[in-house]
C-alpha positions as CSV (number, residue, x, y, z in Angstrom):
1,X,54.1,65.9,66.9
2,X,52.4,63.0,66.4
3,X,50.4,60.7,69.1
4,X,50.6,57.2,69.5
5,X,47.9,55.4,72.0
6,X,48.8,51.9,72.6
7,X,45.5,49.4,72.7
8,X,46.4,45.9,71.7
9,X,45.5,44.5,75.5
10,X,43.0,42.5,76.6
11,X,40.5,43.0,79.8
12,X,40.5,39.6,80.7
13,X,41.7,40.6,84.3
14,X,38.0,42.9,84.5
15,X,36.3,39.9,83.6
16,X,35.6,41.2,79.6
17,X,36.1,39.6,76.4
18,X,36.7,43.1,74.8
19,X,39.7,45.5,74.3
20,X,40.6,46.7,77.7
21,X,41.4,50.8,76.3
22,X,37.3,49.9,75.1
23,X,36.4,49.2,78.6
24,X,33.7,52.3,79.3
25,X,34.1,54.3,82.4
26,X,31.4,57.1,83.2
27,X,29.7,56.4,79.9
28,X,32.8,56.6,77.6
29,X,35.8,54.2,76.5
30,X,38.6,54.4,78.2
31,X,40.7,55.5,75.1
32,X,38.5,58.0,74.0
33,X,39.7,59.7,77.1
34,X,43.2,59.3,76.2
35,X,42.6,61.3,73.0
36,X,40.7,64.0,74.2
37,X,44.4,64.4,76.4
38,X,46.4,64.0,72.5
39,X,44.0,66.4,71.1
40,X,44.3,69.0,73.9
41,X,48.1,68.7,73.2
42,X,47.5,69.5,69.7
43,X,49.0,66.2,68.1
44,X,48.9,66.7,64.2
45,X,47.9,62.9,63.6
46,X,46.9,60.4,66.0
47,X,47.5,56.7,65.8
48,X,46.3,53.5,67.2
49,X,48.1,50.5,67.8
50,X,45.6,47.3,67.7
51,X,45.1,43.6,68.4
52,X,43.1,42.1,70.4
53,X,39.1,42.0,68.5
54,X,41.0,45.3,66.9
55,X,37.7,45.7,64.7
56,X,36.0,47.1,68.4
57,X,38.2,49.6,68.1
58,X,38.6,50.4,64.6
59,X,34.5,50.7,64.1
60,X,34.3,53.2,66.9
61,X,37.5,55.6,65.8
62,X,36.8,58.3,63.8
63,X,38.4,58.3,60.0
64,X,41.0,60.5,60.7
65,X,42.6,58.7,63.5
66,X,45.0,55.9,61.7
67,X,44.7,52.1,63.1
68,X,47.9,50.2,63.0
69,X,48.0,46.3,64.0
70,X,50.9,44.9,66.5
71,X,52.6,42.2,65.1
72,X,53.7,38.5,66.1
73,X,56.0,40.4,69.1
74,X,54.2,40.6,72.2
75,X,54.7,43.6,74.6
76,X,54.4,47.4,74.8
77,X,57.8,48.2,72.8
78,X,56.8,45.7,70.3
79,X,53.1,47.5,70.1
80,X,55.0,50.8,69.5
81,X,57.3,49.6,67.3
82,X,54.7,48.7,65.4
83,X,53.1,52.3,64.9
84,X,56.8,54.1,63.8
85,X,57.0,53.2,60.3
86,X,53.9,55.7,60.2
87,X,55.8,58.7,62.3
88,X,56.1,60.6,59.8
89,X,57.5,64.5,62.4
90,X,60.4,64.2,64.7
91,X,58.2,64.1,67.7
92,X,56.0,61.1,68.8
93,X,54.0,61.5,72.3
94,X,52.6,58.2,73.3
95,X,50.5,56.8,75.9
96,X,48.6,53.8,77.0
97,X,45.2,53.3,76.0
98,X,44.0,52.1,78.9
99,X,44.8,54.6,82.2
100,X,42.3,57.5,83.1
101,X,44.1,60.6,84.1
102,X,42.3,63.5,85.2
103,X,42.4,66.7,84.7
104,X,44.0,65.7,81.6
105,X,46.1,68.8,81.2
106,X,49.5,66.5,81.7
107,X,49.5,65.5,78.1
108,X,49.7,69.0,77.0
109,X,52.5,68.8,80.2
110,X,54.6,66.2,78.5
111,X,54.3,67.2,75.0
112,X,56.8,70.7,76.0
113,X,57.9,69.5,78.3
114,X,61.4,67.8,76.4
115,X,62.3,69.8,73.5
116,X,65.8,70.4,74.4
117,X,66.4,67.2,76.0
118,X,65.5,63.2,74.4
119,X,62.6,62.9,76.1
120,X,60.0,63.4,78.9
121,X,57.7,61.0,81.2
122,X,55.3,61.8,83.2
123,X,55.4,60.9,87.0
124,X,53.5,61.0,90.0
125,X,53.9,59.8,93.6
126,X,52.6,56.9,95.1
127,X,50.2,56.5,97.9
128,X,50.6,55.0,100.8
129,X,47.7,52.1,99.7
130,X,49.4,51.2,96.4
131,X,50.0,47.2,96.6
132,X,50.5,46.4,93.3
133,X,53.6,46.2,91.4
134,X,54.7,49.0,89.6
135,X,57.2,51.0,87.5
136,X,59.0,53.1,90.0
137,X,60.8,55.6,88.3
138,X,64.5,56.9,89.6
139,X,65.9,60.0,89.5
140,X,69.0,61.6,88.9
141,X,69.9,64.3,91.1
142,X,68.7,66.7,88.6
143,X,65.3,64.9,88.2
144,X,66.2,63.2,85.0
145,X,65.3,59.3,84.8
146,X,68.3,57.2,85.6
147,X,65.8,54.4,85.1
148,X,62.8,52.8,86.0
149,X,62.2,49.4,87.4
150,X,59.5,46.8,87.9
151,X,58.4,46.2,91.5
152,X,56.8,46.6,95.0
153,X,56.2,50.1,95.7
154,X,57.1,52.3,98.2
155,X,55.3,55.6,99.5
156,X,57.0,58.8,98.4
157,X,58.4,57.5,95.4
158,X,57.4,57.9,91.5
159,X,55.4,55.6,89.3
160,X,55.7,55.6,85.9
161,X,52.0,57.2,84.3
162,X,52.4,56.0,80.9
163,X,52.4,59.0,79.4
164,X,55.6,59.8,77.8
165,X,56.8,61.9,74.4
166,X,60.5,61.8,72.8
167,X,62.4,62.1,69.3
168,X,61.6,60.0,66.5
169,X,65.1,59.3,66.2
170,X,66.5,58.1,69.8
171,X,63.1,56.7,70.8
172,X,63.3,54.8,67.2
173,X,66.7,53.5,68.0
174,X,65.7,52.7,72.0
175,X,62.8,50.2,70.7
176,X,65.4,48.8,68.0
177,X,67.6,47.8,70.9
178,X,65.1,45.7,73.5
179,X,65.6,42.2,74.1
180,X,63.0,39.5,74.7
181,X,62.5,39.0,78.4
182,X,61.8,36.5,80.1
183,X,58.0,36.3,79.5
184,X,58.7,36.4,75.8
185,X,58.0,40.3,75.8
186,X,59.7,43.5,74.5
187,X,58.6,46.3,77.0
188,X,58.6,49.7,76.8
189,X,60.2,49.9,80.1
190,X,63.4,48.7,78.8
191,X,63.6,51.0,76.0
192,X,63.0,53.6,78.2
193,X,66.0,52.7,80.7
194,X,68.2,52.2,77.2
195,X,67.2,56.1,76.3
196,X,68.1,57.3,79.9
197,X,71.6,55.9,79.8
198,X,72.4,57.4,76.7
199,X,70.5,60.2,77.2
200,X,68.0,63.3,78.9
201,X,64.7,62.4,80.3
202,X,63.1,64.9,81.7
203,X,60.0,64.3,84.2
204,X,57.1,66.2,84.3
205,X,55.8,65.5,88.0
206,X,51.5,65.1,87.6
207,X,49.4,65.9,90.9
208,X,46.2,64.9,89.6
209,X,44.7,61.7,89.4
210,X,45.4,58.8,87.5
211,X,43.6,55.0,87.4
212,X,45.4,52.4,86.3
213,X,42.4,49.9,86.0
214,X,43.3,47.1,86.0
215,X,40.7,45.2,88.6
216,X,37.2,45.2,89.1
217,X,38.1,47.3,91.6
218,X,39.8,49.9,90.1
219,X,37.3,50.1,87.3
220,X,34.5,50.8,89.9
221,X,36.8,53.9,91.5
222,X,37.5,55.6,88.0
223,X,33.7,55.3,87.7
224,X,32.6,56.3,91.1
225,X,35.3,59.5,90.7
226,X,34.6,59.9,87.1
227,X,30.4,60.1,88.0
228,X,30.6,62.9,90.8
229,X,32.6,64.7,88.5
């Protein structure tokens, strides 16, 4: 299996002019987090898909982690995309490089959690104080995504964590079939829904916790909960 961390966004809404998955939370960049979580899932190879002041990230990866630059195409499909000419197993897990999950067992989760399905996302509920938009995932009755959509949440259902793993083959042709939206984006969320209607995604339900930091705010939680750790 190979991992693939996605880190080509900016943290302009923190109020930085760096890479946002370099944004450092108790001490440590947020990617460097996110591999620890690949590592523990005993990823053979792990790649990183760059753009933004990519040479922040590429100076503080180690040499065996491979750096691969998004192209012209903007959005998280595109950024993937990017990474699967260098795939080189059957099985890609992939997350983004900029959400703090802890404990960070669910990567390990994820990573068996699909083998005799297409794939397998990682969910967990939302709270009741969640306000932002977000992907809300839906089931089938048998817990498999039917598909997940952009918007307002509501308590007791499931948000998309970002963490996700599938075949190289279906998850190769799901990217191949986005279109540009309407912000001039490919996203991963579409790829995802084309997967789910032509195939099995299983769901792997996480009850720890995850940061999604995307706010001053948010930063200053993960680092408050991260500290008293």
């Amino acid at each position: 299996m190979i991992g693939v961390i996605l880190a080509a966004g900016k943290g302009t809404r923190l109020g930085l002019d760096i890479p946002k998955a370099m944004v450092e939370v108790a001490g440590k960049p947020l990617i460097s987090y996110v591999i620890d979580g690949m590592r523990k899932a005993e990823v053979s190879k792990i790649i990183v898909v760059v753009k933004h002041q990519e040479e922040i990230i590429r100076d503080y990866l180690s040499p065996e982690i491979q750096c691969v630059r998004q192209g012209a195409d903007y959005g998280t499909a595109a950024a993937l995309r990017a990474a699967m000419p260098y795939v080189t197993e059957s099985m890609v897990l992939a997350a983004f490089g900029d959400v703090l999950v802890y404990p960070d067992s669910i990567y390990r989760q994820v990573a068996n959690g699909f083998q005799s399905e297409h794939g397998a996302i990682a969910i967990d509920p939302i709270g009741p104080t969640v306000k932002e938009r977000k992907g809300i995932v839906r089931l089938r009755p048998n817990t498999q995504v039917w598909r997940i959509d952009e918007q307002l949440p509501h308590p007791g259902k499931m948000n998309n964590t970002g963490i996700f793993a599938f075949w190289k083959g279906i998850l190769y042709e799901g990217l191949n079939a986005v279109k540009r939206n309407r912000a001039g984006e490919y996203t991963l969320t579409s790829a995802i829904n084309y997967i789910a209607m032509r195939g099995r995604i299983n769901t792997v339900v996480y009850d720890g916790t995850i940061f999604d930091i995307g706010t001053p705010d948010k930063l200053a939680e993960a680092e408050a909960f991260m500290e008293a750790l």
